[in-house]
PALUMKOL-869082 format. One record per residue (C-alpha): x, y negated, z negated; residue in three letters; chain. Coordinates in nm, 2 decimals. Each point is the difference from the previous one (the first is absolute). Last residue first. Example, Ala and Ser with C-alpha at 12.3 -4.5 7.8 and 13.67 -1.06 7.14 Angstrom:
REC     px     py     pz rest kette
REC   1.37   0.11  -0.71  SER     A
REC  -0.14   0.34  -0.07  ALA     A
This chain:
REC     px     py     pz rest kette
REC   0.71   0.09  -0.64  UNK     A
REC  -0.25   0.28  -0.06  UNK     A
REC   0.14   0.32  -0.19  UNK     A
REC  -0.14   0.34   0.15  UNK     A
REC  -0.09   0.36  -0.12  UNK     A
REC  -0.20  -0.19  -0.30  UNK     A
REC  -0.27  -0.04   0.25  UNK     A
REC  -0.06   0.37   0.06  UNK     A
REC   0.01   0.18  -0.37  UNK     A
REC  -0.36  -0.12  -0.03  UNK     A
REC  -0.09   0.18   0.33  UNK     A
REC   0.23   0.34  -0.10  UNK     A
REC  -0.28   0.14  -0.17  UNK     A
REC  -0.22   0.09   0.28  UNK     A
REC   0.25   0.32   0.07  UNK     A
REC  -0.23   0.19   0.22  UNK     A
REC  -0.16  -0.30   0.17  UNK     A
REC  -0.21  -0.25  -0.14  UNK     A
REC   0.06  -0.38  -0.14  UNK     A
REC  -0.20  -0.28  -0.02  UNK     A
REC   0.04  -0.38  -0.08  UNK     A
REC  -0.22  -0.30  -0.01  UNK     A
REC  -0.17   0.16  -0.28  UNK     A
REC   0.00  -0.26  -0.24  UNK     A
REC   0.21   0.26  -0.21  UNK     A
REC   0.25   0.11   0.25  UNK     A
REC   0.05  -0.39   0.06  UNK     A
REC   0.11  -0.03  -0.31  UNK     A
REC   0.25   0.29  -0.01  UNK     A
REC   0.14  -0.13   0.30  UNK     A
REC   0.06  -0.37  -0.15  UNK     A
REC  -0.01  -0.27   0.22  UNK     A
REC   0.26  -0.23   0.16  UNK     A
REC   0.29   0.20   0.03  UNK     A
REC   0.02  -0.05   0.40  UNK     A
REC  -0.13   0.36   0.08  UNK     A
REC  -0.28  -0.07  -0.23  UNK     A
REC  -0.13  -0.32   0.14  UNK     A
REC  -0.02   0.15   0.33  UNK     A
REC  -0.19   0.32  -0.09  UNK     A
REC  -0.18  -0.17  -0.21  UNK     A
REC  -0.11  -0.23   0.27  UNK     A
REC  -0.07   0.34   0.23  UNK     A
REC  -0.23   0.20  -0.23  UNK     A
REC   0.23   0.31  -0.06  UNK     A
REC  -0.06   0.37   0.13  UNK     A
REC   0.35   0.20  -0.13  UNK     A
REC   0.05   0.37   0.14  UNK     A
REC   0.21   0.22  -0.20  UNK     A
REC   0.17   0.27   0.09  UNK     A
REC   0.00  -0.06   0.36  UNK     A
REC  -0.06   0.29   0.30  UNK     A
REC   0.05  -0.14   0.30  UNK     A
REC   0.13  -0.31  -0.07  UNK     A
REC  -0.10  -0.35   0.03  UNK     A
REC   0.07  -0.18   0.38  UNK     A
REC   0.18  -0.35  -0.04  UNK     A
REC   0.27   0.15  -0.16  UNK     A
REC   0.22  -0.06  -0.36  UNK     A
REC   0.26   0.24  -0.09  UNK     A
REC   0.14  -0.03  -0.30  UNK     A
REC   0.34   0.22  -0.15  UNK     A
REC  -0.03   0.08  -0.37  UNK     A
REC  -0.02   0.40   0.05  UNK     A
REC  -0.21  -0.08   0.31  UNK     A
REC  -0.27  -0.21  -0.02  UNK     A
REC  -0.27  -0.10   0.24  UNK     A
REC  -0.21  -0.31   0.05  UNK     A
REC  -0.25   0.01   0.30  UNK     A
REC  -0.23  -0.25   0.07  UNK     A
REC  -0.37  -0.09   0.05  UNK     A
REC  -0.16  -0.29   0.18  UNK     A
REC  -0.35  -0.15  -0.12  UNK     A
REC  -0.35   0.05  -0.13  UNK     A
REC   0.12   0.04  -0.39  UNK     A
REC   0.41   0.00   0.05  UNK     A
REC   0.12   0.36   0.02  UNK     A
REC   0.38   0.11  -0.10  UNK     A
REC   0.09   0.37   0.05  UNK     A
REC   0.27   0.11  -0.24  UNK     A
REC   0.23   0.29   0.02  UNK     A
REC   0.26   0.09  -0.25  UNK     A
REC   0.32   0.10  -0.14  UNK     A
REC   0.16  -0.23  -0.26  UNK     A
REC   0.36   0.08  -0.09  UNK     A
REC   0.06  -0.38  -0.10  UNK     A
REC  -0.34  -0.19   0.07  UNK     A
REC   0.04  -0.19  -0.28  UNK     A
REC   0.35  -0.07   0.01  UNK     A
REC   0.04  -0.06   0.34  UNK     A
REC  -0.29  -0.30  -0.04  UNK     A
REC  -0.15  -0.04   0.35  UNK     A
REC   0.06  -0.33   0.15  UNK     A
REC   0.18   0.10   0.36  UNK     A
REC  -0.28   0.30   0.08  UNK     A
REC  -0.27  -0.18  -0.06  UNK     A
REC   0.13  -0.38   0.18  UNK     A
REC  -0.14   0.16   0.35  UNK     A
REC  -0.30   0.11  -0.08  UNK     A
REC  -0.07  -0.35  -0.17  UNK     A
REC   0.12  -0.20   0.30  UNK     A
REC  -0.25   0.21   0.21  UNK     A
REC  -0.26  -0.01  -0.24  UNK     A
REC  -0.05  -0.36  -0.03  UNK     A
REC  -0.25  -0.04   0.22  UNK     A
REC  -0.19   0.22  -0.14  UNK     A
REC   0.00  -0.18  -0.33  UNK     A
REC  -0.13  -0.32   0.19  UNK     A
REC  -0.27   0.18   0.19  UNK     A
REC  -0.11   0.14  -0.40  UNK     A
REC   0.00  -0.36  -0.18  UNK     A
REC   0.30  -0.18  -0.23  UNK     A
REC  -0.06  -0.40   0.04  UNK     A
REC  -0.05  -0.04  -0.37  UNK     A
REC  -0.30  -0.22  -0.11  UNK     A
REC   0.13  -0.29  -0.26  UNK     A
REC   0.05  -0.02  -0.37  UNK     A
REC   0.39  -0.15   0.07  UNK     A
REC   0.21   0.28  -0.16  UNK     A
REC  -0.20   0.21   0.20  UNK     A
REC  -0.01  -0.14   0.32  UNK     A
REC   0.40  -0.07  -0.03  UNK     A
REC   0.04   0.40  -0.06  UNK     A
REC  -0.22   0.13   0.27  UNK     A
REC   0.16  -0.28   0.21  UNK     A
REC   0.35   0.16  -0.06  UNK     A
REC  -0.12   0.39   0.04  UNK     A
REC  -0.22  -0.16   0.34  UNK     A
REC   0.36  -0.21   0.12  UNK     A
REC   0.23   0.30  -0.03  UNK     A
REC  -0.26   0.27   0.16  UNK     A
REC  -0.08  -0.30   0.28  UNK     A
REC   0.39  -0.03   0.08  UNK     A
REC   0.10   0.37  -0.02  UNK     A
REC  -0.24   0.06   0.28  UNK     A
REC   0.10  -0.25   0.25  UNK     A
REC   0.36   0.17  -0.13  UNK     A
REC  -0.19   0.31   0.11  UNK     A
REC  -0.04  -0.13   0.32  UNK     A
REC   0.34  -0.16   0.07  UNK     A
REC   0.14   0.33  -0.07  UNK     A
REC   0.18   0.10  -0.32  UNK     A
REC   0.33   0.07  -0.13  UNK     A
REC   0.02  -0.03  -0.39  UNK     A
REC  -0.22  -0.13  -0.30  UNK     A
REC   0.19  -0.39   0.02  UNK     A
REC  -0.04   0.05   0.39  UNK     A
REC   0.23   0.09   0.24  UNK     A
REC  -0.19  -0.02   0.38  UNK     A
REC  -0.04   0.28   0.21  UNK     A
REC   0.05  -0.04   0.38  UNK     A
REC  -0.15  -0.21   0.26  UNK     A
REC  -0.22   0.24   0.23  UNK     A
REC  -0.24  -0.29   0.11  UNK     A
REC   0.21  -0.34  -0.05  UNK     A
REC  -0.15  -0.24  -0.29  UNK     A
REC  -0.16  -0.23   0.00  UNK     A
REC  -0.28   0.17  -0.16  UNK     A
REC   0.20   0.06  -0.26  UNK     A
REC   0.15  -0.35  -0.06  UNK     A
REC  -0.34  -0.13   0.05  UNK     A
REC  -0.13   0.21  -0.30  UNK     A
REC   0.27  -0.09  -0.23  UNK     A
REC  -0.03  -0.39   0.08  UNK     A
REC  -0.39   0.02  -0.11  UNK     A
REC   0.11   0.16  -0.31  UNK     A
REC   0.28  -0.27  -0.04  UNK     A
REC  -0.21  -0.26   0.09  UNK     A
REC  -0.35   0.13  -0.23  UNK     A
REC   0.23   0.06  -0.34  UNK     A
REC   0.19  -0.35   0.06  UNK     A
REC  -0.30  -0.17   0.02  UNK     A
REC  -0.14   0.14  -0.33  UNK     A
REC   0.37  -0.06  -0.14  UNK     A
REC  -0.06  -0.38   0.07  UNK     A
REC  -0.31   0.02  -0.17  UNK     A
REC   0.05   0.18  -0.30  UNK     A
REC   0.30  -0.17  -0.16  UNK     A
REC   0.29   0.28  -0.07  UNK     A
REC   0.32  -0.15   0.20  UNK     A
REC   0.31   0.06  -0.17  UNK     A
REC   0.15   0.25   0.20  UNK     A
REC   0.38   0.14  -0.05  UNK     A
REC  -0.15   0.14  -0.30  UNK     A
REC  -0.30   0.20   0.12  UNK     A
REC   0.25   0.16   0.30  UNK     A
REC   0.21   0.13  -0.33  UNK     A
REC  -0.29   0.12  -0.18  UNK     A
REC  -0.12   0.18   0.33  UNK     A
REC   0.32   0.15   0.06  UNK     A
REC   0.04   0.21  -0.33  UNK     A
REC  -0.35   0.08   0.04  UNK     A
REC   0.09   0.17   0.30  UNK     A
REC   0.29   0.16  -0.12  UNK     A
REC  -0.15   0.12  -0.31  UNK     A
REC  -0.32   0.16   0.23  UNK     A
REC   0.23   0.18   0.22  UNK     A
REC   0.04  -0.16   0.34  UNK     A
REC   0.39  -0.13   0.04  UNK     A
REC  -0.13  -0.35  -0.06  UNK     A
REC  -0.04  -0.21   0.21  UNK     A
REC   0.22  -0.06   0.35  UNK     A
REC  -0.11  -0.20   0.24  UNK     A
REC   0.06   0.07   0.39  UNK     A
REC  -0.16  -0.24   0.24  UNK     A
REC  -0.21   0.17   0.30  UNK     A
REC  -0.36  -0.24  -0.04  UNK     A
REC  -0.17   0.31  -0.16  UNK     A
REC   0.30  -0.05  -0.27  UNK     A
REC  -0.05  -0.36  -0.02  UNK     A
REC  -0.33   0.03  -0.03  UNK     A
REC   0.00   0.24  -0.28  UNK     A
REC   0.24  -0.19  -0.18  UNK     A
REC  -0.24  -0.35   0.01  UNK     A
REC  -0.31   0.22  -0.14  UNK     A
REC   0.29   0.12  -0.29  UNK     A
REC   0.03  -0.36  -0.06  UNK     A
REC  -0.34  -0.13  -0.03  UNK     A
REC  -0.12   0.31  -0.18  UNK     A
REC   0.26  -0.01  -0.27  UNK     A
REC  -0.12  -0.42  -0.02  UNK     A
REC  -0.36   0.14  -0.08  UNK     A
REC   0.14   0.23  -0.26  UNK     A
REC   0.18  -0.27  -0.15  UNK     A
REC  -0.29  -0.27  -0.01  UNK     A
REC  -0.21   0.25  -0.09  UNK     A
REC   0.22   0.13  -0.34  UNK     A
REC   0.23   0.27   0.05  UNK     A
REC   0.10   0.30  -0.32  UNK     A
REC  -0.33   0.17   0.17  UNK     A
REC  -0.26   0.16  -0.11  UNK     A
REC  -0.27  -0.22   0.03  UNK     A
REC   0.18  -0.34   0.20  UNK     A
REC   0.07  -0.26  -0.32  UNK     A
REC  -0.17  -0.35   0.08  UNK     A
REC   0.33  -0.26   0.09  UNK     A
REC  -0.18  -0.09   0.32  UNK     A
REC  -0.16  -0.27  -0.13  UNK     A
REC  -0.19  -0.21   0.24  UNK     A
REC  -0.18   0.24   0.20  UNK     A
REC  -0.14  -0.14   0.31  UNK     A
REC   0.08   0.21   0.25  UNK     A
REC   0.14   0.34  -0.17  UNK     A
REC  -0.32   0.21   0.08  UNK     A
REC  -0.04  -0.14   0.34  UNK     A
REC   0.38   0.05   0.07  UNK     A
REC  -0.07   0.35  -0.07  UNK     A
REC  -0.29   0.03   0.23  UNK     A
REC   0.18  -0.15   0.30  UNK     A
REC   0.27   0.23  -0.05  UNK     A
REC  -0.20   0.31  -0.03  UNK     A
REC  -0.19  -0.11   0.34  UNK     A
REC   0.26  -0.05   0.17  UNK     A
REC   0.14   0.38  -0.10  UNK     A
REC  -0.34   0.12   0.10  UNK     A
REC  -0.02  -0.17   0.31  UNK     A
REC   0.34   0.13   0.14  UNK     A
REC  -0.10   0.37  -0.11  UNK     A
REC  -0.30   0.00   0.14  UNK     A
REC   0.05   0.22   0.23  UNK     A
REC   0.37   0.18  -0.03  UNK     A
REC   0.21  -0.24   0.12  UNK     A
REC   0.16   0.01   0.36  UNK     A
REC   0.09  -0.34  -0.02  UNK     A
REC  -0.19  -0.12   0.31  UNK     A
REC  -0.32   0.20  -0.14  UNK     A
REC  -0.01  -0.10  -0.35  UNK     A
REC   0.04  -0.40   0.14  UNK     A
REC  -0.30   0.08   0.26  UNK     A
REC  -0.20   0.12  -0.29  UNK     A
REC  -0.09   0.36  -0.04  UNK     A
């Protein structure tokens, strides 16, 4: 734990990790002269992408700082809704002022929280209440999804490892139950246990269409799901296919209902 992770409370490493990120995005947009290159899967090209992290980088430190901003109302339209018009109202797409501007407002996010006063209540983020933690947490899972796509579109090595993925588990727990699709998991009734290869483990249970998700699995699941932890991370944020990754055999189920693991990702719908 660095002195910064401990003064804020941070879950080790945390602080590092989401410096880190930054640093390594800016790396991979420093330099590039045409940020017009289409992002993989995406309607954005770099330079827009790049700017999106810019700006929601500056949100999240305003909302660790105390300042209320409202964006979006947290379903996927809404939030898409918001990010076009935030792209508008911003013109800047060069790479190497938005480098800087991903590595201040990430750096300025981190301060904010571990500024801030022990016991301070939940902030309102974009994805709901949170605390200054998980926002921590919401920041490096926004900024590796983002950076996955900019490395990509750009030929470079992505910044998506296991400690990072971990990391972002406690934002991710949390978002589960307020992203799940109602009509796909519309008079569902199950238990899953989630297992990342040589890491944490987590419940997700549920009832006739209600979710549940805990830190501790439960007792008895259906279906237990052991998933290397990048595909883990890249498939909860829509950004590899979980059929695929059955077949590379990065994916495992067991249990006594085994076939509900493909069903699994389709239960939710990433912003």
């Amino acid at each position: 734990m660095t002195g910064r992770d401990a003064r804020g409370a941070l879950p080790a490493g945390l602080g590092d990790a989401v410096r880190a990120t930054a640093e390594e995005i800016a790396a991979v947009l420093r330099g590039v002269a045409d940020t017009s290159v289409p992002v993989p899967g995406s309607q954005w090209t770099v330079g827009e992408a790049a700017a999106h992290l810019a700006q929601a980088n500056e949100l999240m430190a305003e909302l660790a700082a105390g300042q209320e901003r409202r964006y979006g109302d947290g379903t996927p339209q809404s939030l898409a809704a918001a990010n076009e018009r935030a792209l508008a109202e911003f013109d800047e797409r060069a790479a190497e002022p938005l480098a800087g501007m991903i590595v201040a407002h990430a750096d300025a996010c981190l301060t904010a929280v571990e500024r801030s006063v022990a016991g301070a209540g939940d902030v309102v983020t974009p994805l709901g209440p949170m605390s200054r933690a998980v926002l921590a947490s919401y920041l490096l899972t926004h900024m590796l999804g983002h950076g996955y796509d900019l490395a990509r579109a750009l030929r470079r090595r992505h910044m998506v490892d296991r400690e990072r993925v971990e990391l972002s588990l406690p934002f991710l727990i949390t978002a589960m139950p307020r992203v799940t699709d109602a009509a796909a998991t519309a008079r569902l009734t199950a238990r899953y246990t989630i297992r990342l290869w040589g890491g944490s483990r987590f419940g997700v249970t549920f009832t006739d269409g209600a979710v549940t998700v805990t830190a501790r699995p439960p007792d008895r699941p259906d279906c237990t799901i052991l998933i290397e932890p990048v595909t883990f991370f890249l498939m909860a944020l829509g950004r590899t296919d979980p059929y695929g990754a059955i077949a590379r055999g990065r994916v495992f189920a067991r249990g006594r209902k085994p076939w509900l693991a493909p069903r699994f990702p389709g239960l939710f719908k990433a912003p």
